[in-house]
N, C-alpha and C positions, 0 to 999 in steps of 0.2 A: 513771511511777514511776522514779525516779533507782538510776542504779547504788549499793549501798553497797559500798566496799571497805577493807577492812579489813586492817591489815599490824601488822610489830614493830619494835622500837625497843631496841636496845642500847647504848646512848653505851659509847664505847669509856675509859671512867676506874673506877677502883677495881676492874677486872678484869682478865682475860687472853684472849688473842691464843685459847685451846680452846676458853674456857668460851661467849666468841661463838661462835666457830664452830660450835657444839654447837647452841645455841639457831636461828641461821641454817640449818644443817641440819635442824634440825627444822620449821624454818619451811616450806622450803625442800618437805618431804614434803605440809605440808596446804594442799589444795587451796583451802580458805576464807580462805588467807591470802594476798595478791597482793603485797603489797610487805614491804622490810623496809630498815631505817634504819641509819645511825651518825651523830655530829654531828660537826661540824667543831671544833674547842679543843685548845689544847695545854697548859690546865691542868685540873685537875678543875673543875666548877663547882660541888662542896659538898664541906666537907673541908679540908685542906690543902692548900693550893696546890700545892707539893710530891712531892704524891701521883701515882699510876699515871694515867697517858695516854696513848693511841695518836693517832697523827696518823689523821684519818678516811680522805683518800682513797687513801692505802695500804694501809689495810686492806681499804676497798671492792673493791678492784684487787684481793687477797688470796681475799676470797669473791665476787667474781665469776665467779673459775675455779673456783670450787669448790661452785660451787652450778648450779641447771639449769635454773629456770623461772620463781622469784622475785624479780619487777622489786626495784630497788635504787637508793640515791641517800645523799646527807645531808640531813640537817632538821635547818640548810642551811648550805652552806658557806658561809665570811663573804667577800663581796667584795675586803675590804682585805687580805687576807694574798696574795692573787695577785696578778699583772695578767691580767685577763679573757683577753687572749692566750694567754698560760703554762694556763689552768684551760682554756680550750678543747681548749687538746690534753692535757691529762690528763683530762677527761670523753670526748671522742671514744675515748683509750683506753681506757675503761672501755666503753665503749659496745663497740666490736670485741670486748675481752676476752668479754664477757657476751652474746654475739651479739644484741645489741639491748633488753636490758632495762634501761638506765640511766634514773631519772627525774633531772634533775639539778634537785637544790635550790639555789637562791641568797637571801640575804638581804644587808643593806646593812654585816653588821658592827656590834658593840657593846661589844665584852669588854673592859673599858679596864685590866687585870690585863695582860693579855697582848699587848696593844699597847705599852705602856710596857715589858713585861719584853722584848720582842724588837727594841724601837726602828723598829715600825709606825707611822706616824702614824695617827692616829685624828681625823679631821676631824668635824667638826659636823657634828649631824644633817642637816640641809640639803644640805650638800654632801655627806657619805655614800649622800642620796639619789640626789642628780643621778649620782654616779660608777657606781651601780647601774643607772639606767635605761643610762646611755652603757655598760657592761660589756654586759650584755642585748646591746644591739646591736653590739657587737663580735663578742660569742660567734656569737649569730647567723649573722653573715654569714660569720664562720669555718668555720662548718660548712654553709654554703651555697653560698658563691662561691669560685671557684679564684683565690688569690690574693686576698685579701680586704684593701682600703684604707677606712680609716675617719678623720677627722681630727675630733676631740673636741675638747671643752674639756680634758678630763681625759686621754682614753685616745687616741693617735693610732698607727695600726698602719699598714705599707705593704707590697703584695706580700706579703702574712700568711698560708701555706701552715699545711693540718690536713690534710695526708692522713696514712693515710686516714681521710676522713671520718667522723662515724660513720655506726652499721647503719642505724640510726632514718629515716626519710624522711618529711618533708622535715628532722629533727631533733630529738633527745630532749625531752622535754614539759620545758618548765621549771615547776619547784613553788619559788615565792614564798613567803617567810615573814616576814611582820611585818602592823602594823597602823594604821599612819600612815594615816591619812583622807584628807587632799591629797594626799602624792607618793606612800607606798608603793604603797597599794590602786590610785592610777593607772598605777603599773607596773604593778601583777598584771595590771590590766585591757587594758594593753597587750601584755603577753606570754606571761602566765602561762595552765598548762592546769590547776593546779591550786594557790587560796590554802590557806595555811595563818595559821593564828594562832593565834600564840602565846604560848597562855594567855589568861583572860578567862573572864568567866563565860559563861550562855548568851543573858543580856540584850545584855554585849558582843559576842558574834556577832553577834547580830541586829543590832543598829545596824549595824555595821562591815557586815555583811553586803549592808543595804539599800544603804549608800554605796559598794559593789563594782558595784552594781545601776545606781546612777547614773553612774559613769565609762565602764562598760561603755556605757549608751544614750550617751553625750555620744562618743562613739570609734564606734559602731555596731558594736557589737559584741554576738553571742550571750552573754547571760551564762551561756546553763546550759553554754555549751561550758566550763564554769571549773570545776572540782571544787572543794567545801566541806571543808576539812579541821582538824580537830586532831588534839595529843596529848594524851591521859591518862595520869599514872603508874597502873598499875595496885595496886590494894593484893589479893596474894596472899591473904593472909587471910580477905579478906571480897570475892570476886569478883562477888557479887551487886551489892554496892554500886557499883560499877568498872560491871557494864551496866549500871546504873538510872541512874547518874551519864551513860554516852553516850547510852543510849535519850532523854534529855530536850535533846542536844544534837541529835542526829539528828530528833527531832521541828522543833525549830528550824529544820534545813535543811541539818545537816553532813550528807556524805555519802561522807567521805573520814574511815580514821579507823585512830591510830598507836596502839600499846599500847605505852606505856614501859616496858622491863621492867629492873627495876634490881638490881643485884648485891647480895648473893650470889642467881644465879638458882635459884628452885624448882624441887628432880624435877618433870618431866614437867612443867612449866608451860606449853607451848605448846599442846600438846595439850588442858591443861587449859581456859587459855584459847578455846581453838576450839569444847571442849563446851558450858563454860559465860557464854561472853561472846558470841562469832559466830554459834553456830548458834543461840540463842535469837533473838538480834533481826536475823537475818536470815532466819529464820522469820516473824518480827511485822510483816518491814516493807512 
């Protein structure tokens, strides 16, 4: 029987800097909840463009001191707004900061609002790919070797010092997010401790799932070493529908699993959540 773990999700837009921290602290108290999220954007993604944004891994930094035992990450930071370099040593810091509890998320990058409003380039999918599997390995060996030289197509680093390293040994679990069949999923399968996908029904899992299955044997690789993951927004209202809708995902084979919890946040909704979402189907499972 597969571990389920289950966490939260507060994108840091159309909020504030307490109203997270409130929710994260709470998080932070139940013990049925292992992880807890922010996303990476620096504009809303619904709304006005305009509107309230936190840059994510500032904040993370933010409630990583300020929290005690609840792993943390983004779902996932976009590739293209760093150099894998520069993000290494801001994940290692988050890692020290939170003595060891960063999961770090990466994805290949897509928000083409915000590549044009900040004069990112935003390269083709294809090559979005490639510069993600080559970042992976930079990251990688940043936090592995002393002095770390890597010479890419894309990324070439020399004498590339991350002390200190992070806590994590051998290195924080990298959690993958997308769903490209050829190159992404062959990243996850290469690096990744846990996929995520993003968005899709529960048919699309499954396919997408099975072709995680196949990269994995073609690399020799364990696949159940890979955590199954999405997000759901949760609908406050009707929480029942929110488990019946992950219960049929989980049957599928997820087993990693984010609650989006979106502003303005409910009294006591974590909690709630934990009576009426976690502990039911982590009873069932």
């Amino acid at each position: 029987m597969t571990h389920l773990s289950f966490g939260v999700k507060t994108a840091p837009q159309w909020t504030t800097y307490e109203d997270m921290l409130a929710i994260w602290q709470a998080a932070d108290q139940e013990p049925l909840l292992e992880h807890a999220w922010l996303f990476d954007h620096f504009f809303p993604l619904y709304g006005e463009l305009s509107g309230p944004c936190l840059e994510g891994w500032t904040v993370l930094a933010a409630f990583a001191a300020v929290t005690k035992r609840i792993r943390l990450g983004l779902m996932v930071t976009g590739n293209t707004y760093r150099h894998p370099a520069v993000l290494a040593n801001i994940a290692a810091t988050i890692d020290v900061i939170s003595h060891g509890r960063l999961d770090f998320g990466i994805g290949a990058g897509w928000n083409e609002a915000e590549h044009s409003a900040y004069g990112i380039p935003l390269y083709k999918p294809g090559e979005r790919l490639r510069r993600l599997d080559e970042a992976c390995e930079v990251i990688k060996r940043m936090w592995t070797e002393k002095g770390a030289t890597f010479e890419g197509r894309y990324y070439q680093i020399k004498d590339a010092y991350c002390e200190p390293r992070p806590v994590q040994q051998p290195y924080p679990p990298f959690v993958i997010g997308g769903g490209g069949e050829k190159l992404t999923l062959r990243i996850v399968a290469k690096y990744a401790s846990v996929w995520n996908m993003a968005g899709g029904s529960v048919e699309d899992f499954k396919h997408k799932n099975a072709i995680l299955d196949q990269h994995c044997a073609e690399i020799g690789r364990n696949p159940a070493e890979i955590a199954r993951s999405i997000q759901i927004v949760i609908n406050p209202d009707n929480l029942e529908e929110t488990r019946e809708q992950i219960r049929s995902y989980i049957e599928a084979g997820v087993n990693h699993i984010v609650l989006n919890i979106r502003p303005p946040f409910p009294e006591a909704i974590v909690h709630r959540l934990v009576q009426e979402v976690v502990e039911p189907l982590k009873n069932s499972h």
